[in-house]
C-alpha positions in Angstrom: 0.0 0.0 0.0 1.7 3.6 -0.8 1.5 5.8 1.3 2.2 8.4 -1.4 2.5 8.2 -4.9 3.3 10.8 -7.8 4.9 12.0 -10.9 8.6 13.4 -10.1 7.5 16.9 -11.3 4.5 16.3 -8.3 6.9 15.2 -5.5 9.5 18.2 -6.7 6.6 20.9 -6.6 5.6 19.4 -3.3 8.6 19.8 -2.0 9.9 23.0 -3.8 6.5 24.3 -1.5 8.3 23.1 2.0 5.2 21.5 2.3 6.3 17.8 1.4 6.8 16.8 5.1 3.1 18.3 6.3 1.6 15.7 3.3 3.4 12.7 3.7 2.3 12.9 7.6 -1.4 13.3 6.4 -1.2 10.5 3.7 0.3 8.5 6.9 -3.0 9.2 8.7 -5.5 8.7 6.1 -4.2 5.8 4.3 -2.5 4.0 7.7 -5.8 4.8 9.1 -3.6 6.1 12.1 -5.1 8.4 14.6 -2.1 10.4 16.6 0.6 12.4 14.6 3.8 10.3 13.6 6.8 10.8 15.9 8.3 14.3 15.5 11.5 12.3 14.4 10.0 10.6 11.6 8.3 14.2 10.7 11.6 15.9 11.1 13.3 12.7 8.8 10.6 13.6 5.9 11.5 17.6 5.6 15.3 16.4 5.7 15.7 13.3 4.1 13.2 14.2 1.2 14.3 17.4 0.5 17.7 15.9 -0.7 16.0 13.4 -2.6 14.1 15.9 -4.5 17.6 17.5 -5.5 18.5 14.0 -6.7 15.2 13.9 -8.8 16.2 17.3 -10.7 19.1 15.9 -12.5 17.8 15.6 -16.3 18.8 12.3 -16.1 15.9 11.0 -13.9 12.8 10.4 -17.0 10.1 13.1 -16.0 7.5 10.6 -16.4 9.5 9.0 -13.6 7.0 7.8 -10.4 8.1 8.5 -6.7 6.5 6.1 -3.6 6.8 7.2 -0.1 6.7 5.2 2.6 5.3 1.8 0.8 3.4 -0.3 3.5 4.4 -4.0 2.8 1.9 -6.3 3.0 1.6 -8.5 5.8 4.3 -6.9 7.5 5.0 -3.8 9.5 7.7 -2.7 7.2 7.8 0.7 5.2 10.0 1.1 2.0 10.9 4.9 2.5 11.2 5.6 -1.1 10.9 4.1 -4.5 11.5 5.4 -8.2 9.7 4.0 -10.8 10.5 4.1 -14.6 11.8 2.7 -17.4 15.4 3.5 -19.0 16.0 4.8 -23.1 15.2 1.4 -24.5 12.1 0.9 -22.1 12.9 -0.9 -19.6 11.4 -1.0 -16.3 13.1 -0.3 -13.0 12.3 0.2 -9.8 15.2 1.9 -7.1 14.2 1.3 -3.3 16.0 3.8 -1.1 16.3 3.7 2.5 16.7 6.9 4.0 18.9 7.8 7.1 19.2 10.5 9.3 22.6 9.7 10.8 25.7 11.9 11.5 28.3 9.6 11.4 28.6 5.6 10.8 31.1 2.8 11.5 32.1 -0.6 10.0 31.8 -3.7 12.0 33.1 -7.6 11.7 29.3 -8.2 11.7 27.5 -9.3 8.2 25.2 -6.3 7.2 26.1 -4.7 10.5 27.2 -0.9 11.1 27.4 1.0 14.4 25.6 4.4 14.3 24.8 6.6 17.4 21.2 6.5 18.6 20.3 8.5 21.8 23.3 8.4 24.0 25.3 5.9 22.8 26.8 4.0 19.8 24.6 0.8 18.7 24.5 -2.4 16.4 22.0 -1.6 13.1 21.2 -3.1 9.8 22.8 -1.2 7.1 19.9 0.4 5.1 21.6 -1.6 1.7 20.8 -4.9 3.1 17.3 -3.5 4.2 16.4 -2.4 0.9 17.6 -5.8 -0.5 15.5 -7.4 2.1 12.7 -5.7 1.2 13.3 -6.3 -2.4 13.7 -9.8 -1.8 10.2 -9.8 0.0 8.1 -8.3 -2.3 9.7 -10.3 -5.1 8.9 -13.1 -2.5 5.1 -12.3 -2.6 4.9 -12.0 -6.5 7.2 -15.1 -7.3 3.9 -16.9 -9.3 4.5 -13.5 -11.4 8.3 -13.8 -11.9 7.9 -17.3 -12.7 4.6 -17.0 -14.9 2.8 -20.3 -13.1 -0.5 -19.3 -12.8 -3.0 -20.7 -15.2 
């Protein structure tokens, strides 16, 4: 289920209006069906995270008939993609980019797979690195279409 969905010219006007954070929090509500106000974190992530990605989105090489997902609701989980691109390449090809954002200062390597330490309150702690959980989550939705991928159905 997205949260939000829309042409990149849409997303970049939404946030070229410093109003992108105030919509993805009501798209949240309405289509989450969730009564309270996301944390003010999560809020604060949206005006940061997505006003970078909306500089990303003006290079010319980004198709304008590109789409752009926020927070994509996985199915039968409680896992949120925070942002997808959608669109096909100069010999029409579809792909789809899953981007984890992150709000984080500073990062280190561990001997742990997939593993990075990044500071969260007061201290340093152990974290998935947000390129494993994008492949995760591409692995799971490819996970609930496989009678797609593999054209079984009859």
């Amino acid at each position: 289920m997205f949260v939000y969905k829309s042409s990149k010219a849409k997303f970049l006007s939404d946030t070229e209006n410093f109003s992108i954070e105030d919509i993805i929090q009501a798209c949240v509500q309405n289509t989450l069906n969730i009564h309270k106000s996301p944390e003010s974190s999560e809020y604060q992530s949206w005006k940061n995270s997505l006003q970078f990605m909306a500089n990303l989105l003006r290079a010319k090489s980004i198709p304008e008939d590109a789409s752009v997902a926020i927070e994509y609701n996985i199915i039968q989980s409680r896992k949120r993609i925070d942002f997808i691109l959608v669109g096909q390449d100069e010999k029409g090809i579809e792909h789809v980019i899953l981007i984890e954002l992150k709000q984080w200062d500073a990062v280190q390597l561990t001997n742990k797979d997939a593993i990075v330490k990044t500071r969260f309150g007061r201290g340093m702690i152990d974290i998935v690195h947000p390129s494993y959980q994008a492949w995760s989550y591409s692995s799971l939705l490819e996970g609930f279409n496989e009678i797609i991928y593999k054209k079984t159905f009859n």
